[in-house]
DRENVEX-728619 format. One line per field, with one value per residue (C-alpha): residue in three letters; x, y, z; chain. Coordinates in Angstrom, 1 decimal, padded with zeros to 4 digits. Layout:
BEGIN
aa: [ALA / ...]
u: [X / ...]
v: [Y / ...]
w: [Z / ...]
ch: [A / ...]
This chain:
BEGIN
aa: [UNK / UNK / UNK / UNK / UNK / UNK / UNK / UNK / UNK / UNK / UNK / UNK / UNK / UNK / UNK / UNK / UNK / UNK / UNK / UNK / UNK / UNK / UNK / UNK / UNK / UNK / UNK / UNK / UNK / UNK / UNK / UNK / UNK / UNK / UNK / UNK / UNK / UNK / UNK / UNK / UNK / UNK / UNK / UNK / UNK / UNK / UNK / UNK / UNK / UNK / UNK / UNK / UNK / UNK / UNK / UNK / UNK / UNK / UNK / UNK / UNK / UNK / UNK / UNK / UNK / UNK / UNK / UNK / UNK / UNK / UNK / UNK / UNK / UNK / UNK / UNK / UNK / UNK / UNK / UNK / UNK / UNK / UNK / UNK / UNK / UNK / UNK / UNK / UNK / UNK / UNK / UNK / UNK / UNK / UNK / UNK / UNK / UNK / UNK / UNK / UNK / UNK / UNK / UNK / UNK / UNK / UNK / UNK / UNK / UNK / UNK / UNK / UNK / UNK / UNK / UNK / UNK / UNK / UNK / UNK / UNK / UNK / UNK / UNK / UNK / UNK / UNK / UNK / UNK / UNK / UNK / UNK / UNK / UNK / UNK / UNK / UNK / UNK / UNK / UNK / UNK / UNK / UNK / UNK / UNK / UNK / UNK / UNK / UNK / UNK / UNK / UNK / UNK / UNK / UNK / UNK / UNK / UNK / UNK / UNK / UNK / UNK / UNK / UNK / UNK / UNK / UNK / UNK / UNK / UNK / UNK / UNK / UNK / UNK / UNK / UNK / UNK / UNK / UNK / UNK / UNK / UNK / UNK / UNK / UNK / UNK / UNK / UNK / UNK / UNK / UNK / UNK / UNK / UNK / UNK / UNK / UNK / UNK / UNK / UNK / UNK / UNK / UNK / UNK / UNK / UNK / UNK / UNK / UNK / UNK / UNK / UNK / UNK / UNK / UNK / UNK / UNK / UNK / UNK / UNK / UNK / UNK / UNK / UNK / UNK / UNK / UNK / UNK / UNK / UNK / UNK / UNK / UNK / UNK / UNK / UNK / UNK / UNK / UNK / UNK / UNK / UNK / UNK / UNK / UNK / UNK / UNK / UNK / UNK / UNK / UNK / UNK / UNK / UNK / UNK / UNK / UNK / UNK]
u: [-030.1 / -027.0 / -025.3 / -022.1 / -022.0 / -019.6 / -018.3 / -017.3 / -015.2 / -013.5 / -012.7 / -011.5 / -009.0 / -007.8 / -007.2 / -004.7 / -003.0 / -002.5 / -003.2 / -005.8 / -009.0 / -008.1 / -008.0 / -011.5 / -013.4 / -010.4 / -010.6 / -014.9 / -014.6 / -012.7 / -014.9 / -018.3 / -015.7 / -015.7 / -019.5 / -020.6 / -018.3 / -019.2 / -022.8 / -022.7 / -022.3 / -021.2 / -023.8 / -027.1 / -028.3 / -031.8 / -034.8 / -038.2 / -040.5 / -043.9 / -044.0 / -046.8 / -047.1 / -047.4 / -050.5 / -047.7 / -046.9 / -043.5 / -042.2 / -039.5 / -036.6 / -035.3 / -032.6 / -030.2 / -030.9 / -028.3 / -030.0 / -033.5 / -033.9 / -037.5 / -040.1 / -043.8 / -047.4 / -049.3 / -051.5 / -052.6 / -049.7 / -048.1 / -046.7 / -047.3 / -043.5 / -043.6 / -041.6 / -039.2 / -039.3 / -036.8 / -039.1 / -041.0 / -040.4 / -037.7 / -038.7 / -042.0 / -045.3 / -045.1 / -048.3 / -047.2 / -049.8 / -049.1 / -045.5 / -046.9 / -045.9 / -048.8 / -049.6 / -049.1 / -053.2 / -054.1 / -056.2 / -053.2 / -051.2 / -053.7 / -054.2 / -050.7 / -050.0 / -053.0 / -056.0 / -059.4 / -061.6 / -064.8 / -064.1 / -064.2 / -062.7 / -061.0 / -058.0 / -058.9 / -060.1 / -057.1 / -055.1 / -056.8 / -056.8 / -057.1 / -060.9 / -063.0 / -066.1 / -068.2 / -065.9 / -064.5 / -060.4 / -058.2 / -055.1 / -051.7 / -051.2 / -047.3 / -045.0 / -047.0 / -045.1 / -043.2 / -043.1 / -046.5 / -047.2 / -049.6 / -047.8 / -044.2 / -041.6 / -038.6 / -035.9 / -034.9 / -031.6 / -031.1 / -034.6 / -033.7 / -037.3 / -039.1 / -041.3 / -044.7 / -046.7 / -049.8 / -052.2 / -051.0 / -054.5 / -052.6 / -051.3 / -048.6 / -045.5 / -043.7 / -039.8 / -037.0 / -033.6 / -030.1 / -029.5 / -026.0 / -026.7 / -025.3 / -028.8 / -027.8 / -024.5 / -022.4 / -021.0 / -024.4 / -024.7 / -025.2 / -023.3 / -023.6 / -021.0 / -019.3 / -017.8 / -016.6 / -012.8 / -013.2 / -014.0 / -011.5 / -008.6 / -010.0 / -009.2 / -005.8 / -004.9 / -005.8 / -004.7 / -001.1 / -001.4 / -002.1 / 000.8 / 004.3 / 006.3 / 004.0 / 003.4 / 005.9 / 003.2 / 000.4 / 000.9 / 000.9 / -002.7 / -003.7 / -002.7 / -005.1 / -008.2 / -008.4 / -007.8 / -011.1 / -012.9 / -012.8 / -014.2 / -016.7 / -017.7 / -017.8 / -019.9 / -022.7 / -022.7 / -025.8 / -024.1 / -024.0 / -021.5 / -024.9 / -025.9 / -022.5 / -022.5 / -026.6 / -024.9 / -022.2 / -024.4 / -026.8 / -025.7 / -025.3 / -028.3 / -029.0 / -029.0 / -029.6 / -026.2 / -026.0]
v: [055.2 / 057.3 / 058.8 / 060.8 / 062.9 / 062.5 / 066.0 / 064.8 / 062.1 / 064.6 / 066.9 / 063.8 / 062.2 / 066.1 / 066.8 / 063.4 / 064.4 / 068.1 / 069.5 / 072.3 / 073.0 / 073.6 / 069.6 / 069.3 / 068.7 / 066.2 / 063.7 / 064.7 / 062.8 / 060.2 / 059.6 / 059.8 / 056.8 / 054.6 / 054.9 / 053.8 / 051.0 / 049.4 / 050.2 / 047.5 / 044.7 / 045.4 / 047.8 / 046.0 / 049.9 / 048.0 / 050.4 / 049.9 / 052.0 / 051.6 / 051.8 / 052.7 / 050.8 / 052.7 / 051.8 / 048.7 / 047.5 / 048.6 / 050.4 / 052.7 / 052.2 / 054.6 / 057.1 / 055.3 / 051.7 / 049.1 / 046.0 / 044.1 / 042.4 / 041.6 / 042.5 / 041.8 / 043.4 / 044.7 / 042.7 / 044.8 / 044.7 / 041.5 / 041.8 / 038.5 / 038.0 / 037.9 / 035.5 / 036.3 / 035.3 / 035.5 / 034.8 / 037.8 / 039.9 / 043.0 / 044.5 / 047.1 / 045.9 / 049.7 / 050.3 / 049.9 / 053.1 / 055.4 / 054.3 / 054.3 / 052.2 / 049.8 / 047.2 / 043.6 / 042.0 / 039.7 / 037.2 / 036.6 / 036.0 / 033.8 / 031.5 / 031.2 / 030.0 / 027.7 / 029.5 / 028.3 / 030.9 / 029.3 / 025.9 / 024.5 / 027.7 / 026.9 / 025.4 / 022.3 / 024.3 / 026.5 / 024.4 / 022.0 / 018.4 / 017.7 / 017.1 / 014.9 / 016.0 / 015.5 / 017.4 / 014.8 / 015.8 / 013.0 / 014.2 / 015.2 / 018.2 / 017.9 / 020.9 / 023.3 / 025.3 / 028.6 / 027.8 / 028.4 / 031.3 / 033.6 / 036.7 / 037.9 / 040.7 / 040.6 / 043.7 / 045.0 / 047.3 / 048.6 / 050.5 / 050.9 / 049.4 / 046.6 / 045.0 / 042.7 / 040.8 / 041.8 / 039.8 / 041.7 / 043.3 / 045.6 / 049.4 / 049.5 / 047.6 / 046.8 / 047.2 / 046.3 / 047.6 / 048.0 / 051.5 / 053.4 / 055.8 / 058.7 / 060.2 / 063.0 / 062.5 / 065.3 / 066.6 / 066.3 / 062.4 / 061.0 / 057.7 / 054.4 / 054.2 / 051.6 / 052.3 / 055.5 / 054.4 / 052.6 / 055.7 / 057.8 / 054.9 / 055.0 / 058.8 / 058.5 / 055.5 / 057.7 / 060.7 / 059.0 / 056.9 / 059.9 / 061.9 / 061.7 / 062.5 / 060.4 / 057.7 / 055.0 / 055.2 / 054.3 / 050.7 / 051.0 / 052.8 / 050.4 / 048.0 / 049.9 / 050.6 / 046.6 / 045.9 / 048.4 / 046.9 / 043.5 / 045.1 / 046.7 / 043.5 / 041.3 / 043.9 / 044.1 / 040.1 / 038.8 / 036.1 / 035.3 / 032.5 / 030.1 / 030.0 / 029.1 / 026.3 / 025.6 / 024.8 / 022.7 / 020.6 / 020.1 / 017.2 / 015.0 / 012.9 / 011.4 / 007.7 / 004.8 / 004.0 / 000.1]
w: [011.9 / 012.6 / 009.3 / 007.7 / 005.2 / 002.8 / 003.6 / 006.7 / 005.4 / 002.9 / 005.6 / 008.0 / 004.8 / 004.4 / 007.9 / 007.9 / 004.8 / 006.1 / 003.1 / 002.5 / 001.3 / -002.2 / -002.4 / -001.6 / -005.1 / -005.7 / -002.9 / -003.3 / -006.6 / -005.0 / -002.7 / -005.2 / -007.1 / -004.0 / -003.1 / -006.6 / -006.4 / -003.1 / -003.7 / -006.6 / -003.8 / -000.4 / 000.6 / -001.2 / -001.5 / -002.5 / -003.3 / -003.9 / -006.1 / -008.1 / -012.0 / -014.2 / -017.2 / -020.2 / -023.0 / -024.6 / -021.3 / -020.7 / -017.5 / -018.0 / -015.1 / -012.6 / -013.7 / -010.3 / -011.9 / -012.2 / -011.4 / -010.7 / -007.7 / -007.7 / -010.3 / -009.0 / -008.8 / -005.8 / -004.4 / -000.9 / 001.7 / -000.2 / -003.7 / -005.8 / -008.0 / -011.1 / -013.8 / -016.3 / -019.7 / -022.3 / -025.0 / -025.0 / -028.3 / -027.4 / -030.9 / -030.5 / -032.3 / -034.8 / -036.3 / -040.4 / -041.4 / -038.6 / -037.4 / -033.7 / -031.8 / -030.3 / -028.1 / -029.4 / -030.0 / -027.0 / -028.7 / -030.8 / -027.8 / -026.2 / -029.2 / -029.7 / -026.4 / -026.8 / -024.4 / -024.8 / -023.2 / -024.6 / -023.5 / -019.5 / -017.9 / -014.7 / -014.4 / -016.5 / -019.0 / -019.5 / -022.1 / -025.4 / -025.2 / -021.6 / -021.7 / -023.4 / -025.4 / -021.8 / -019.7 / -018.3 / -017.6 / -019.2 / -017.7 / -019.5 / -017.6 / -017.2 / -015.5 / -014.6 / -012.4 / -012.6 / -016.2 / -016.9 / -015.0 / -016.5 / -015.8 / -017.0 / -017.7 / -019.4 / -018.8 / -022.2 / -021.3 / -025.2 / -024.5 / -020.8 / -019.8 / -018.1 / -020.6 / -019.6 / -021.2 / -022.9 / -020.5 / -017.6 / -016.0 / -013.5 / -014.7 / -012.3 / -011.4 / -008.3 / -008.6 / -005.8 / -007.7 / -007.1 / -006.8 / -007.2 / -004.8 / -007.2 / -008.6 / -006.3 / -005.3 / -003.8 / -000.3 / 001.4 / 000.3 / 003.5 / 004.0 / 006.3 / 009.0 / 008.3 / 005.0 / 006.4 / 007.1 / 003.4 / 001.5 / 003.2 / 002.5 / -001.0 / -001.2 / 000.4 / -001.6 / -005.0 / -003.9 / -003.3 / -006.8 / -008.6 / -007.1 / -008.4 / -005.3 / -003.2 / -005.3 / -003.4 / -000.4 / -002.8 / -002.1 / 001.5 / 001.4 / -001.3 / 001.3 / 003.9 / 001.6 / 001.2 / 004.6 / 005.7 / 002.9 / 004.3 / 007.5 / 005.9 / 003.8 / 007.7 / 008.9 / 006.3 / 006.3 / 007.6 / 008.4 / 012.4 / 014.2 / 014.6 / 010.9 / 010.3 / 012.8 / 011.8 / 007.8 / 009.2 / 011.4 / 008.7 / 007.2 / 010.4 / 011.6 / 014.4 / 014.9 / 017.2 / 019.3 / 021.1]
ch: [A / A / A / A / A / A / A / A / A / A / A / A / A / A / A / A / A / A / A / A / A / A / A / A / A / A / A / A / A / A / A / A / A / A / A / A / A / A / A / A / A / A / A / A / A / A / A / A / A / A / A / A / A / A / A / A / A / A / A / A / A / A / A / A / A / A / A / A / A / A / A / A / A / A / A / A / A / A / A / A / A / A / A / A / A / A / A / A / A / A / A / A / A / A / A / A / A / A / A / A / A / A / A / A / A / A / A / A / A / A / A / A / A / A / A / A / A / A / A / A / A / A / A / A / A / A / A / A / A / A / A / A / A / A / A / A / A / A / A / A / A / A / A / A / A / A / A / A / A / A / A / A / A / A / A / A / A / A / A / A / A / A / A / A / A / A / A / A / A / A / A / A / A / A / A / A / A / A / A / A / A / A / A / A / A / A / A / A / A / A / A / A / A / A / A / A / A / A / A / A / A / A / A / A / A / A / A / A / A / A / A / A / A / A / A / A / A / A / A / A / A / A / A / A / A / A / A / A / A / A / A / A / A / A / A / A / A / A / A / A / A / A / A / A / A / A / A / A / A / A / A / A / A / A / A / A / A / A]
């Protein structure tokens, strides 16, 4: 994939403006302002990384992190999702002797969400009273869905980790995050294409706004920088003409005509 560096772009929006190099670092943090803006949700800058799991099962999130996408585990070339919970404690279990902090006791866990290891393992034999004394299943077994997956997380942002639940077998997690793009942002960031005109309209448009003499011309480039952002938002759309005509059409059926 072809890509600019945001040097480039500062030298392009300086070179329009005739002014010289001593403006560089100025429209540079212009331009660092625009990319962590349309990073958020125009350029889906998804990445994907692998978290260990520390002893209390809590992964600690990139320094770049703004937002999950998917949270999962490994499983070979697939990566089986998993679900989030809000009930999981965000306080640490702190060991009242030592002040460490420790990991929460399984059986506790399992007993309070009412697992029977000894009795009919299998999925009959998961959950009390759905057996008789002869093994025999007498049914009841109501909802179970993504609501009683085994497996969760919950993402605690005061502790700036992703926490799982103590049952969790695996010492590694599979993360898909939003990413700002700025962990090493500078004038070698290298940028997609198509928000080039947007982040050299952005500099303009500040550069005019914060300007006295120039400031009646900020609205103009205001005016510009919206206009390339539309173009930029069309063009990352993955959105084509026949899904649009595919959602329209989906509600008519057809039907016997005399």
């Amino acid at each position: 994939m072809v890509l600019e560096k945001m040097d480039s772009v500062v030298c392009n929006a300086l070179t329009g403006q005739q002014l010289p190099v001593h403006f560089y670092l100025k429209f540079l943090n212009y331009g660092i302002n625009c990319l962590r803006e349309i990073n958020m949700d125009v350029m889906r800058n998804v990445i994907a990384v692998r978290l260990p799991l520390s002893d209390t099962g809590a992964a600690r999130v990139p320094c770049d992190f703004l937002d999950w996408v998917n949270v999962g585990v490994q499983v070979g070339q697939y990566v089986k999702p998993l679900t989030e919970k809000q009930n999981i404690n965000r306080l640490r279990n702190v060991d009242a002797t030592t002040g460490e902090i420790i990991e929460y006791p399984r059986t506790q866990i399992r007993r309070w969400a009412g697992f029977r290891d000894d009795l009919f393992p299998g999925y009959y034999g998961s959950w009390i009273n759905i057996a008789n004394d002869r093994g025999e299943a007498t049914g009841g077994i109501f909802g179970w869905g993504n609501g009683k997956e085994k497996f969760s997380f919950k993402y605690v942002k005061e502790r700036g980790d992703i926490q799982v639940d103590s049952n969790m077998p695996q010492d590694s997690l599979y993360l898909e995050y939003i990413s700002d793009g700025l962990d090493k942002c500078g004038c070698d960031t290298m940028i997609n294409p198509y928000a080039y005109d947007t982040i050299k309209n952005y500099m303009i448009w500040q550069y005019h706004l914060n300007t006295k003499k120039l400031m009646r011309m900020a609205p103009m480039w205001e005016q510009q920088y919206s206009t390339s952002l539309s173009i930029l938002r069309a063009r990352m759309s993955p959105i084509t003409p026949a899904d649009i005509i595919a959602v329209m059409r989906r509600n008519y059926k057809a039907t016997n005509k005399n």
